[in-house]
C-alpha positions as CSV (number, residue, x, y, z in Angstrom):
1,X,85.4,117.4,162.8
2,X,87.8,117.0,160.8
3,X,90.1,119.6,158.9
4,X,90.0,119.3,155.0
5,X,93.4,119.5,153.3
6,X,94.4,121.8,150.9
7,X,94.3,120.7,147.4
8,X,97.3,118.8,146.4
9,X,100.0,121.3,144.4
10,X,100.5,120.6,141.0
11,X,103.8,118.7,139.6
12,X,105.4,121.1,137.6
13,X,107.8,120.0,134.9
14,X,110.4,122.0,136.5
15,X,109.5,120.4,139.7
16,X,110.2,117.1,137.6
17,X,113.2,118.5,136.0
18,X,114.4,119.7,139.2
19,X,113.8,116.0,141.3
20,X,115.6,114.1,138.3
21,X,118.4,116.5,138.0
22,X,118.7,116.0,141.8
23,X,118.6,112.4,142.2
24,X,121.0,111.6,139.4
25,X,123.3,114.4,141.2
26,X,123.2,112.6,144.5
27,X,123.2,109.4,143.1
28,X,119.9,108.0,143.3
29,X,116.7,109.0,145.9
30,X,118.2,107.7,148.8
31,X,121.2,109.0,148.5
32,X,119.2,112.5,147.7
33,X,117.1,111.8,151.1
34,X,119.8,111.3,153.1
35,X,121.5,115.0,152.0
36,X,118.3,116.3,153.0
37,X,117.0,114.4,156.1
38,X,113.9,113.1,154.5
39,X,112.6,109.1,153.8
40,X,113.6,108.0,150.9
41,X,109.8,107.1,149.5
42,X,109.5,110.7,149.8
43,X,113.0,111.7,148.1
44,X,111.9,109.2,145.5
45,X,108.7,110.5,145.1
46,X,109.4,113.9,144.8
47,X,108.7,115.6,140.0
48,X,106.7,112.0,140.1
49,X,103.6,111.9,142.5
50,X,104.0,114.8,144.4
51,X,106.0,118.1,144.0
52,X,109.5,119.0,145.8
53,X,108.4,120.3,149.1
54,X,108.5,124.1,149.2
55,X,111.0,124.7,152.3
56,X,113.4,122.1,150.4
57,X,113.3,123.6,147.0
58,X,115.5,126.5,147.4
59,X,118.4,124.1,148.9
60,X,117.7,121.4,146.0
61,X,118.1,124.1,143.5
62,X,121.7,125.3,145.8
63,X,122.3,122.0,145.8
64,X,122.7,121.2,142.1
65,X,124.9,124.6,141.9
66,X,123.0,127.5,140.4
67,X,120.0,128.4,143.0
68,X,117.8,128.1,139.9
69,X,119.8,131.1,138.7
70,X,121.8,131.9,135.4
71,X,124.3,133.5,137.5
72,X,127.9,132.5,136.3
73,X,129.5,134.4,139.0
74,X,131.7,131.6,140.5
75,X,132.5,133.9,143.5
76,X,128.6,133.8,144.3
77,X,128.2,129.9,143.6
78,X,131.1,129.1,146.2
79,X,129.8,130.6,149.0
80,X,126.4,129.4,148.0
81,X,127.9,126.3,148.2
82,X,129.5,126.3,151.5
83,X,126.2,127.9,153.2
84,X,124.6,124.7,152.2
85,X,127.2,122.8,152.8
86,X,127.1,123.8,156.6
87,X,122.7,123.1,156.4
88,X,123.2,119.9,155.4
89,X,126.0,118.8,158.0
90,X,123.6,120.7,160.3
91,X,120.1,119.4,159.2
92,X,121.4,115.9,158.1
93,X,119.7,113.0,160.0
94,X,122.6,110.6,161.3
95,X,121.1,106.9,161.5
96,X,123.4,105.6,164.0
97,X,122.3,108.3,166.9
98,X,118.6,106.3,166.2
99,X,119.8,103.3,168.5
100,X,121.0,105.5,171.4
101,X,119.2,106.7,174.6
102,X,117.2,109.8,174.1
103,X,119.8,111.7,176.3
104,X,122.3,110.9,174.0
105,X,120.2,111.9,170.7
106,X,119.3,115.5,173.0
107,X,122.9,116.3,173.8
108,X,123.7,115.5,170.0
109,X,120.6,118.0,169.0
110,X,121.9,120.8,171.7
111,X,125.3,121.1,170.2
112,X,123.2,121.2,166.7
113,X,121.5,123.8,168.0
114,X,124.4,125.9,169.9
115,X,126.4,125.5,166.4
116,X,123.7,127.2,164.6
117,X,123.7,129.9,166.5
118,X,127.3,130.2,166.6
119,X,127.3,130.4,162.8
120,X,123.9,132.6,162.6
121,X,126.3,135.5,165.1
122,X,129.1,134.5,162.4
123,X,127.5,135.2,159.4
124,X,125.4,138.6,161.2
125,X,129.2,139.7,162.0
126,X,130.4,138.9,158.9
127,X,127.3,140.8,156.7
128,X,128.3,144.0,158.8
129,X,131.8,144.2,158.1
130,X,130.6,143.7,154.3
131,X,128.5,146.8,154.8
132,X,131.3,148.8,156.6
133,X,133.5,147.8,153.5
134,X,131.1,148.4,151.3
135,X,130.4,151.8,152.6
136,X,133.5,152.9,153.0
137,X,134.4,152.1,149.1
138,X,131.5,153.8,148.3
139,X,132.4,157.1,150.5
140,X,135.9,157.3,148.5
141,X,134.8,156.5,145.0
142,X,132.2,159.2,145.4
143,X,134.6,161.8,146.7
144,X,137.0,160.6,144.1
145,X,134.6,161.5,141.3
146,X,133.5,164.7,143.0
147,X,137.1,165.8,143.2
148,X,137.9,164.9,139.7
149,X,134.5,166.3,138.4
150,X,136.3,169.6,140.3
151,X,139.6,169.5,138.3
152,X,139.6,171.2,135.0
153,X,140.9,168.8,132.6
């Protein structure tokens, strides 16, 4: 028997807004498919016929620079930037590898795959010496304003 689909989502106009803004960024829908690693039917379809996938929308929206944020931090936007940067090298489909052996196309994926976890134990490193920092500025502001809360002015 078979299993009936979910009902179709709903094109949003912000799904629409999003796709146009998107393909006119990345120079047309194939140009937009090939950032992302999908056909470009579907790329070109996407605010039209059917909405923006939901495990690609967060990346279109990092994509076209503000994560679908007002955020004018230009600190947070660059690193934003250069994690999507490394998904795309690392998700991008390359169309050349298609006319190789499978060995080939599996040794290619492995060092995908070995990169990604390189980065992932990277960026876990990274986010603890953040919270060390971060910590330890908090530990001397706070001991800074206890100790000038103790002086008499």
């Amino acid at each position: 028997m078979p299993v009936p689909k979910s009902p179709p989502r709903k094109i949003t106009k912000e799904d629409a807004h999003l796709a146009e803004s998107a393909k006119k960024k990345a120079g047309g829908a194939s140009a937009l498919a090939k950032l992302f690693g999908v056909t470009a039917a579907a790329a070109s379809e996407w605010g039209r016929v059917r909405p923006i996938p939901r495990h690609l929308r967060p990346r279109i929206e990092e994509y076209l620079g503000s994560g679908g944020k007002t955020s004018t931090d230009d600190g947070t936007l660059v690193y934003r930037r250069k994690v999507l940067e490394i998904q795309e090298l690392l998700l991008r489909r390359i169309p050349e590898l298609d006319g190789l052996p499978s060995r080939y196309r599996e040794q290619y994926q492995e060092r995908v795959k070995a990169i990604e976890l390189r980065v992932a134990a990277n960026l876990d490193e990274i986010a603890a010496n953040i919270e060390r920092e971060l910590a330890d500025v908090r530990a001397r502001l706070m001991a800074e304003y206890r100790a000038q809360r103790r002086t008499p002015s």
